[in-house]
MARPA-507179 format. One line per 10 residues: number of its first residue (from 0); their letters; for each residue x, y, z of C-alpha. Coordinates in Angstrom, 3 decimals. Layout:
! MARPA-507179
NUM) A) X Y Z ~ ...
***
This chain:
! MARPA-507179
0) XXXXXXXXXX) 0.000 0.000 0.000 ~ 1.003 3.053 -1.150 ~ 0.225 4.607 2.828 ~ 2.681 1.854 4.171 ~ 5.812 3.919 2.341 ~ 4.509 6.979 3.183 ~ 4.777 6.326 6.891 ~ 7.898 4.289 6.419 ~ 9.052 7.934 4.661 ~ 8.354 9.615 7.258
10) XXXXXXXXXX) 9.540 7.486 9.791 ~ 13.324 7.942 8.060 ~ 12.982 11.563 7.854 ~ 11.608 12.255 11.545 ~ 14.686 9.544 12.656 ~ 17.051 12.189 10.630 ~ 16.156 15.320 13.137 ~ 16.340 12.614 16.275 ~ 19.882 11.770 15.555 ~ 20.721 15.396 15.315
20) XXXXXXXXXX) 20.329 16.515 18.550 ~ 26.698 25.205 7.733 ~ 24.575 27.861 7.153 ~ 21.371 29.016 6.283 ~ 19.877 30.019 3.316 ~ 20.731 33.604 1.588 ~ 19.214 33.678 -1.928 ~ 16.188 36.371 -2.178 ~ 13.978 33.823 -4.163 ~ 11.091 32.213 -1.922
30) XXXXXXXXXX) 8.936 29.283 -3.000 ~ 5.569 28.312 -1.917 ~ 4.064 24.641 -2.176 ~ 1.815 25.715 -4.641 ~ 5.044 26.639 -7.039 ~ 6.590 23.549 -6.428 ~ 3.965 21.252 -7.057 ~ 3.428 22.911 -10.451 ~ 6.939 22.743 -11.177 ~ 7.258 19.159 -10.544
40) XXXXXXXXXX) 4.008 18.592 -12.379 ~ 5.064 20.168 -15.473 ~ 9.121 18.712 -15.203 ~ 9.239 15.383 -13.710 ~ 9.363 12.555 -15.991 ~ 6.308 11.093 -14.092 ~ 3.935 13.302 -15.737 ~ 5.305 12.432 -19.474 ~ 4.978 8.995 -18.434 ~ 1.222 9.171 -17.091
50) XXXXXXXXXX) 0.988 11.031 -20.515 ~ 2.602 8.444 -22.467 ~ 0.830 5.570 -20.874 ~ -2.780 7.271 -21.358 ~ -1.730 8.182 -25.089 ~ -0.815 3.773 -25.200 ~ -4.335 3.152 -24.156 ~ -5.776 5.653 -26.453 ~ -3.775 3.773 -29.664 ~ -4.592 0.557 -28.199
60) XXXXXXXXXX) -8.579 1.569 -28.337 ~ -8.175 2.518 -31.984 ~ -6.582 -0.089 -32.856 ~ -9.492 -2.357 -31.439 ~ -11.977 -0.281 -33.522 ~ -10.294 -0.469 -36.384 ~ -11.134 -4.317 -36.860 ~ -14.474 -3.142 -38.048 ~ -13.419 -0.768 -40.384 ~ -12.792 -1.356 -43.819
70) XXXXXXXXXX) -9.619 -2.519 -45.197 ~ -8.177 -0.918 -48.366 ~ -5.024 -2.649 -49.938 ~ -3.281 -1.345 -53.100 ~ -0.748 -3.687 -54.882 ~ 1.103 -3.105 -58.317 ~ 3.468 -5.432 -60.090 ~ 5.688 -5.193 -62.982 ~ 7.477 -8.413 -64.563 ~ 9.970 -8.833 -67.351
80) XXXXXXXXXX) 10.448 -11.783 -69.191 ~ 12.726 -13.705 -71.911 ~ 10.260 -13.186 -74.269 ~ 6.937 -12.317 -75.504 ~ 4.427 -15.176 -76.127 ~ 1.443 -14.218 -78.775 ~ -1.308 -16.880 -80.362 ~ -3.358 -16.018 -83.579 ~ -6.806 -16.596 -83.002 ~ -9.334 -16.328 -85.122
90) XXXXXXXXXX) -6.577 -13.986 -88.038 ~ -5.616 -11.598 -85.150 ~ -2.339 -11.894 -83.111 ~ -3.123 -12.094 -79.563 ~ -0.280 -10.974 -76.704 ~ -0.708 -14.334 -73.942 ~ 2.267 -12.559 -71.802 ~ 4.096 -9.500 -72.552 ~ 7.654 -9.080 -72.349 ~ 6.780 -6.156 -69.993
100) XXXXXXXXXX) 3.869 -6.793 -67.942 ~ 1.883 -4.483 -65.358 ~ -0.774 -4.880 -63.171 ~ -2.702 -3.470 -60.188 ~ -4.747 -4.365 -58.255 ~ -7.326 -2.746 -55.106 ~ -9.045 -4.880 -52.507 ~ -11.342 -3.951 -50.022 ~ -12.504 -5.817 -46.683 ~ -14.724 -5.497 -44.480
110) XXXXXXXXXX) -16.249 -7.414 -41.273 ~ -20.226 -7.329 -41.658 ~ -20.715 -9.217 -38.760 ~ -17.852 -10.049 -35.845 ~ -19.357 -10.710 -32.539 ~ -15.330 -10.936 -31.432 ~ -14.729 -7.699 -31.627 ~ -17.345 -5.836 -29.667 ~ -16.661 -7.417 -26.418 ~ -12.590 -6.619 -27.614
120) XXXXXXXXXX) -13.671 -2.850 -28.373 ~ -15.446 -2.317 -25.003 ~ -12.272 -3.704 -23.238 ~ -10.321 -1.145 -24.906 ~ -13.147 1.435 -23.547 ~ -12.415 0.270 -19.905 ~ -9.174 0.063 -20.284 ~ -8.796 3.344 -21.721 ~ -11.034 4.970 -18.666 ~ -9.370 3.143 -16.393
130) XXXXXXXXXX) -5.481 4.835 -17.540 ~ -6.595 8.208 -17.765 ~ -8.086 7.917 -13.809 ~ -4.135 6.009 -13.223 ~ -2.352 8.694 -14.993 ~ -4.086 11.418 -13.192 ~ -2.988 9.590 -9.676 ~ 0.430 9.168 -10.583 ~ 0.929 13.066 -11.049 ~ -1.471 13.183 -7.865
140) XXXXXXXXXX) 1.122 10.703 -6.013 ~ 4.199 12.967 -7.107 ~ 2.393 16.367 -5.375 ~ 2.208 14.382 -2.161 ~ 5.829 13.388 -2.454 ~ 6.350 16.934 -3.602 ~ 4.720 18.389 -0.487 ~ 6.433 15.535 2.014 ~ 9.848 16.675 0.814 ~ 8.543 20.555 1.523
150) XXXXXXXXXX) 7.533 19.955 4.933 ~ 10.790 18.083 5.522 ~ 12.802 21.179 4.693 ~ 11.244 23.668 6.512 ~ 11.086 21.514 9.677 ~ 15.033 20.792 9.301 ~ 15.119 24.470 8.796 ~ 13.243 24.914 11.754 ~ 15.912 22.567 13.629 ~ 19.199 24.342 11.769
160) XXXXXXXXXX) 17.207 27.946 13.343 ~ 17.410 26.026 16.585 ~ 20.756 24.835 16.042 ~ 22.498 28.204 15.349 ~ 21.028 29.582 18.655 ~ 22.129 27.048 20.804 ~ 25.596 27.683 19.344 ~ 25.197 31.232 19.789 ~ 23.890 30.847 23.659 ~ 26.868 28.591 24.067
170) XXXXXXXXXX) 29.632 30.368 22.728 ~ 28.226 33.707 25.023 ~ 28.480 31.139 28.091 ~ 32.024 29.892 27.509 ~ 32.818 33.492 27.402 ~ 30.805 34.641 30.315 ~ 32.711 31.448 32.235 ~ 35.936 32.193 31.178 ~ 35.531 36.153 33.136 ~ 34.184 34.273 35.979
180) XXXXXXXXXX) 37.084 31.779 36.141 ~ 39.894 34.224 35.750 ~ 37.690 36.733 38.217 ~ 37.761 33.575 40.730 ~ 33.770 33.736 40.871 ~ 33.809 29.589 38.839 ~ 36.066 26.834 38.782 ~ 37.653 25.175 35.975 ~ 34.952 22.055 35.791 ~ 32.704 25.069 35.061
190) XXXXXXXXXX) 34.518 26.162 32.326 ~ 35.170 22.571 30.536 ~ 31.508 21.932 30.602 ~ 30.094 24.502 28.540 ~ 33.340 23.981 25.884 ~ 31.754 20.652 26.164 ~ 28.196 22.040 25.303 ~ 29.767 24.480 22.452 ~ 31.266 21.827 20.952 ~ 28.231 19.769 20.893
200) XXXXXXXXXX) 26.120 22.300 19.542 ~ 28.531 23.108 16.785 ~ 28.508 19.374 15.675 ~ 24.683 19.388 15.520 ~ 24.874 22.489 14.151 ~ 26.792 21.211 11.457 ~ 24.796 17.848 11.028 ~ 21.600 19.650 10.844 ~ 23.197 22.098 8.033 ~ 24.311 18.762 6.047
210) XXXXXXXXXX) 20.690 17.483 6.595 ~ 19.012 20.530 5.276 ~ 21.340 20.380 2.404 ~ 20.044 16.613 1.408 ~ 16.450 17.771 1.502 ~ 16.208 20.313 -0.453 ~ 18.396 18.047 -2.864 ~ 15.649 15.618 -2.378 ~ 13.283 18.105 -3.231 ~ 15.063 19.389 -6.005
220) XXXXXXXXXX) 15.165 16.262 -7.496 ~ 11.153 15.885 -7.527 ~ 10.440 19.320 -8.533 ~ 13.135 19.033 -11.529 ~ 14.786 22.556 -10.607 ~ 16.874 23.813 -8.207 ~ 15.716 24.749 -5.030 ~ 18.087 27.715 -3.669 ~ 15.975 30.378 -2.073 ~ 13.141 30.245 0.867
230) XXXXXXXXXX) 10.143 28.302 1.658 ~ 7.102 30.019 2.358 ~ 5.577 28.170 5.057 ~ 1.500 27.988 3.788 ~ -0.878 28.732 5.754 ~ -3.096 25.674 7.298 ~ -6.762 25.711 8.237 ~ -7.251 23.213 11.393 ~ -8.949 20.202 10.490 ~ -12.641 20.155 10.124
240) XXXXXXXXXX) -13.837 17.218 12.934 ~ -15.499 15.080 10.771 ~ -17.115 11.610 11.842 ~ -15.690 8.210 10.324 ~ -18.931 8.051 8.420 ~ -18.327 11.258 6.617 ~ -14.615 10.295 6.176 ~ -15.149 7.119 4.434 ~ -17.944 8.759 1.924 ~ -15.324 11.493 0.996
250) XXXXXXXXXX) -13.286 8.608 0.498 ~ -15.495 6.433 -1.900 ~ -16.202 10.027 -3.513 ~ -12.346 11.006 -4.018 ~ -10.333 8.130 -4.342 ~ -10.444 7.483 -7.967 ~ -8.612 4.715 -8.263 ~ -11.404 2.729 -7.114 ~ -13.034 3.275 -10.127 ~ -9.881 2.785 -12.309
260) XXXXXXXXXX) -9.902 -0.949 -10.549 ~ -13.173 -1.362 -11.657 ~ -12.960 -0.211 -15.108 ~ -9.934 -2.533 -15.328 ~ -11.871 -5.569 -13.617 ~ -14.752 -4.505 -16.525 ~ -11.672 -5.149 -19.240 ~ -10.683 -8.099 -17.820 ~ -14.092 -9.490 -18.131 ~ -14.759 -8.281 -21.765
270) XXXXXXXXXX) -11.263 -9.681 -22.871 ~ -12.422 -12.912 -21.355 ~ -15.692 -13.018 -23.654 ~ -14.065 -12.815 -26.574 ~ -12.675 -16.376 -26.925 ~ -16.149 -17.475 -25.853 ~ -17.666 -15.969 -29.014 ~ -14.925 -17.849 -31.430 ~ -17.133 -20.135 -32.365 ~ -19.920 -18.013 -33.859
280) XXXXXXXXXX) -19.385 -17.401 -37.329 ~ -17.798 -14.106 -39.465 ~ -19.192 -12.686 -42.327 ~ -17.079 -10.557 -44.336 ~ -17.496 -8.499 -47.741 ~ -14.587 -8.293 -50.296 ~ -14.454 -6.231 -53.053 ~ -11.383 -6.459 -56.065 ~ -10.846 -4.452 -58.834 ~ -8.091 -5.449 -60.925
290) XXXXXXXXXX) -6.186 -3.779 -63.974 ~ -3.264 -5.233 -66.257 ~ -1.529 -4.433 -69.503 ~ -2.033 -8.080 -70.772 ~ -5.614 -8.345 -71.960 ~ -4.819 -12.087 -73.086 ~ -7.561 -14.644 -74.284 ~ -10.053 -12.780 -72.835 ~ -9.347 -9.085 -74.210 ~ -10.175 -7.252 -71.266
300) XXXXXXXXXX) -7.546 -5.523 -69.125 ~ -9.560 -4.590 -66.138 ~ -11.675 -6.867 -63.866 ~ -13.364 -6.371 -60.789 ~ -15.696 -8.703 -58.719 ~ -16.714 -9.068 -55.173 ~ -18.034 -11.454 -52.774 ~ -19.322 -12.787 -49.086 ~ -17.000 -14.449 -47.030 ~ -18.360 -17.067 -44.663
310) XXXXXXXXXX) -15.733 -18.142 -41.610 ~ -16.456 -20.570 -39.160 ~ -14.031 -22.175 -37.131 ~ -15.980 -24.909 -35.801 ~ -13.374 -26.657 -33.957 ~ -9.712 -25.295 -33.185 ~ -8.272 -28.226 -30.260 ~ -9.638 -26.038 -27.550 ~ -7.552 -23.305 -27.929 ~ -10.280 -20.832 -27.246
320) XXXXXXXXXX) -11.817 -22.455 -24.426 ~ -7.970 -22.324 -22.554 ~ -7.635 -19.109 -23.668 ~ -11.121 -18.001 -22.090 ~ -10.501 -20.060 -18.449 ~ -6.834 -18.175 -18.089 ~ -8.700 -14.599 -18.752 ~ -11.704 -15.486 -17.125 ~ -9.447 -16.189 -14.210 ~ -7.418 -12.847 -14.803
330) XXXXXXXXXX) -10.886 -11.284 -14.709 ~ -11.452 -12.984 -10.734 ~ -8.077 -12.047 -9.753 ~ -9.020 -8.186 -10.774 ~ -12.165 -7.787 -8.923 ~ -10.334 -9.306 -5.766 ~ -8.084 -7.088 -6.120 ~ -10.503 -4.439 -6.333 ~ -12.424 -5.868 -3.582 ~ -9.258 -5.879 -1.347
340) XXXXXXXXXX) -8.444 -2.342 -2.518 ~ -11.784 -0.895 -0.841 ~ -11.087 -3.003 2.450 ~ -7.893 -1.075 1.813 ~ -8.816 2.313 1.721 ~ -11.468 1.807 4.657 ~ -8.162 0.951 6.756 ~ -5.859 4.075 5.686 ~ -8.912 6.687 6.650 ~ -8.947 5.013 9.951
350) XXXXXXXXXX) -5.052 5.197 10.118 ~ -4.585 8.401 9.021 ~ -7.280 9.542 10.804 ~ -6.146 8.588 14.053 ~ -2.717 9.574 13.325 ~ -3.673 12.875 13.066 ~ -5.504 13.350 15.961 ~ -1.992 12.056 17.617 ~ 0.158 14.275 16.061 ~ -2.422 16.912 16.678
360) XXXXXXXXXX) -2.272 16.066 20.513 ~ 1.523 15.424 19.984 ~ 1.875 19.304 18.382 ~ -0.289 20.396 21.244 ~ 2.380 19.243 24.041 ~ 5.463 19.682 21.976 ~ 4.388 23.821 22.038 ~ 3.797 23.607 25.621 ~ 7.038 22.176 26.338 ~ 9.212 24.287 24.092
370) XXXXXXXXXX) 7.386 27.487 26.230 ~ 8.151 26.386 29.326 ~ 11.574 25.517 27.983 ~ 11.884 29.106 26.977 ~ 10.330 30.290 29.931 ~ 13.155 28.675 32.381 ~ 15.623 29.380 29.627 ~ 14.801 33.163 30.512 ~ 15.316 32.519 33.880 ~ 17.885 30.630 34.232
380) XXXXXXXXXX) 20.155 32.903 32.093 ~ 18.690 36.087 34.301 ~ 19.906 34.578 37.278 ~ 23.289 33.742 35.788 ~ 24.022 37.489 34.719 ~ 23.287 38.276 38.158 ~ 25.526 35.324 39.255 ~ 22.762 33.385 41.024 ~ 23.013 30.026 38.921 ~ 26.166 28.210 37.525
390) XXXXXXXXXX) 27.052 27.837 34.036 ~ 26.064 24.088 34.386 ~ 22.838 25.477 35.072 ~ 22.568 27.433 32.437 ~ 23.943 25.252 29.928 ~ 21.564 22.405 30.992 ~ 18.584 25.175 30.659 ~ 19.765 25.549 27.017 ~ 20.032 22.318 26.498 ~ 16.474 21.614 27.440
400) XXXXXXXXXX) 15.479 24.579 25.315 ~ 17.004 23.148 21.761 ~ 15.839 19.961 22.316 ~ 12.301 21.198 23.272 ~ 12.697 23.790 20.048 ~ 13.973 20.374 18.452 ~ 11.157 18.174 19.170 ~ 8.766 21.307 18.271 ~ 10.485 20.465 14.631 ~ 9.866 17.011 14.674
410) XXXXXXXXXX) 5.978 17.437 15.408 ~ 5.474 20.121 13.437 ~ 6.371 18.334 10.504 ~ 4.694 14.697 11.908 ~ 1.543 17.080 12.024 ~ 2.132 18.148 8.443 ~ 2.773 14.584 7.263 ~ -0.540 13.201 8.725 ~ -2.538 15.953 7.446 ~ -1.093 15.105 4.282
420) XXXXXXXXXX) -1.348 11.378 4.890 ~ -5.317 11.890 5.336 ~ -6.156 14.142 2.154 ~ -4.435 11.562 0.227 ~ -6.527 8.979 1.827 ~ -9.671 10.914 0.807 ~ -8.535 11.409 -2.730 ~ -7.575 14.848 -2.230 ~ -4.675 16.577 -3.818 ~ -1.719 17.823 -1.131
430) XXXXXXXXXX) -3.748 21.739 -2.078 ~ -6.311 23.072 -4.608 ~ -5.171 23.057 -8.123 ~ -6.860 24.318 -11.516 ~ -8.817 21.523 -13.415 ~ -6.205 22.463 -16.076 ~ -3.172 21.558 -13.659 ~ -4.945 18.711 -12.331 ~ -5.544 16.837 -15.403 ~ -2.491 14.770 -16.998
***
């Protein structure tokens, strides 16, 4: 299931900012989620392959009408022989076979009755339904991976922000302990503790730079274009509280796929007819017209006739019959499959669903914690100007603070994920888009 890698995704990102505890950004140029989405849409190969697939079903569809469309063939010939052979008939010299000879020739064909090919043509229908509703959620699938790999970069970004003040905070404390130590007002254990801390916070500092780095890499990649100036953080609406009842009809309603399974169960089944129908049999209209420059006996150098053609293949070794049980059992396996698919998306509403409401309580206590974190951050450092708290104290208050600020990160983008995780689930795209964008 496509939900399984998605949490599995996010799972490896979110483990990325846990192990962490360069520099920021500087280009002028901001991009929103909206931009980025389109830009993937319109560069990454996965849209000219939804196109290219859709415009494979499209030929394939044509090509099963064209079976009851007539046939035109042209053919023209031109021999030259040893020599010429001629017979007097009758006191005139008649020319059997030229030494040059042409001829042409036109046929036309044409099925007047087929019962094969309707059930083939109405496969091609379904089948032809079913790829445009795929291609459309393959570009839909690559704007959710768009907007997982945007959320992951402004939540390491978030972190790196973090990062850079803990450094800063810690580099001001190793000064403020040297004056004390050479002052006599701390001891030396003081001292090697927060060089401890600054050295710390520069190697996360520098971890969380090189992670930043391989996101918007990773986003860079999807999107087809660099990404080198600043994300715009878009603006969320809190989730309308809707009931699991309501949730599962948006669900039927959105996910499209659904009916893409069914169209391609519907193939399966009309592919399956077709060998069942072998044994009725084909009527088919020909039509010749014929011209050469060797009138022979007969004197004439065009002909033309036409006729019915009556085919039926009464008995082929039961070649039809196997090949109707193996797609008459392709046709089973597709409607289990679509069968399993709705259990399917029942279960990823309910996942998603709850694993928003977590990460929405998560969010809630992550906050909380970072402003209390703050909060004795504040204090702490007060009392330490005013030498009422060590510079253990204060470095363990700024410790606190990043990895409060840190875990604030984490959450924020666990929220975005599941929010994202659920509109997919529904069938929605990661935001609005045109029609126009929407469609492959």
């Amino acid at each position: 299931m496509r939900f399984a890698s998605r949490a599995a995704r996010t799972t490896h990102l979110l483990g990325g900012l846990l192990l962490l505890g360069g520099t920021g950004v500087l280009a002028t140029e901001t991009l929103t989620l909206r931009a980025a989405i389109e830009r993937a849409l319109a560069s990454n190969e996965i849209s000219g392959i939804a196109a290219a697939r859709l415009e494979g079903a499209s030929a394939l569809r044509r090509q099963a009408i064209a079976q009851l469309i007539p046939a035109l063939t042209l053919s023209a010939t031109a021999t030259r022989r040893a020599r010429e052979v001629t017979r007097r008939i009758d006191g005139d010299e008649v020319t059997v076979q030229a030494r040059d000879a042409y001829s042409s020739q036109a046929t036309v064909e044409t099925p007047l009755f087929d019962l094969r090919a309707l059930p083939l043509i109405r496969a091609a229908n379904s089948g032809l339904a079913a790829q445009t509703i795929e291609s459309e959620e393959l570009r839909r699938a690559l704007a959710f991976d768009v907007a997982d790999g945007f959320f992951a970069v402004l939540s390491a970004e978030q972190f790196l922000a973090a990062a850079h003040r803990r450094v800063e905070v810690a580099q001001q404390t190793v000064n403020d302990s040297n004056l004390r130590l050479e002052a006599g007002l701390a001891n030396r254990n003081d001292l090697t503790r927060t060089q401890l801390e600054l050295a710390t916070a520069r190697l996360q500092a520098t971890q969380a730079a090189n992670l930043t780095t391989s996101l918007r890499l990773a986003l860079a990649y999807l999107i087809a274009s660099p990404v080198e100036g600043e994300l715009v953080s878009p603006e969320t609406e809190p989730p309308v509280a809707l009931n699991r009842d309501e949730l599962m009809a948006r669900a039927l309603v959105g996910r499209r796929e659904i009916t893409a399974l069914a169209d391609r169960a519907e193939e399966a089944r009309q592919f399956a007819l077709a060998p069942r129908l072998g044994w009725v049999p084909r009527l088919d209209l020909r039509g010749l017209y014929r011209w050469t420059n060797e009138a022979g006996l007969s004197g004439r150098e065009e002909d033309w006739n036409f006729g019915l053609d009556l085919t039926w293949d009464v008995f082929d070794g039961g070649d039809r019959a196997a090949q109707a049980a193996q797609r008459e059992a392709l046709a089973r396996e597709a409607e289990l499959v679509l069968a399993r698919r709705q259990r399917e998306v029942a279960l990823e509403v309910d996942q998603a669903s709850a694993d928003l409401a977590t990460a929405t309580a998560a969010l809630e206590q992550a906050s909380v914690q970072r402003d209390v974190a703050r909060q004795n951050v504040e204090e702490v450092t007060e009392r330490f100007l005013n030498g009422l708290a060590t510079a253990l104290e204060q470095t363990d208050a700024q410790v606190s603070a990043f990895e409060a600020d840190a875990e604030m990160a984490r959450q924020g983008f666990a929220s975005a994920v599941a929010r994202l995780s659920l509109e997919e689930a529904l069938g929605a795209w990661p935001i609005p888009l045109d029609a126009a964008e929407e469609a492959p």
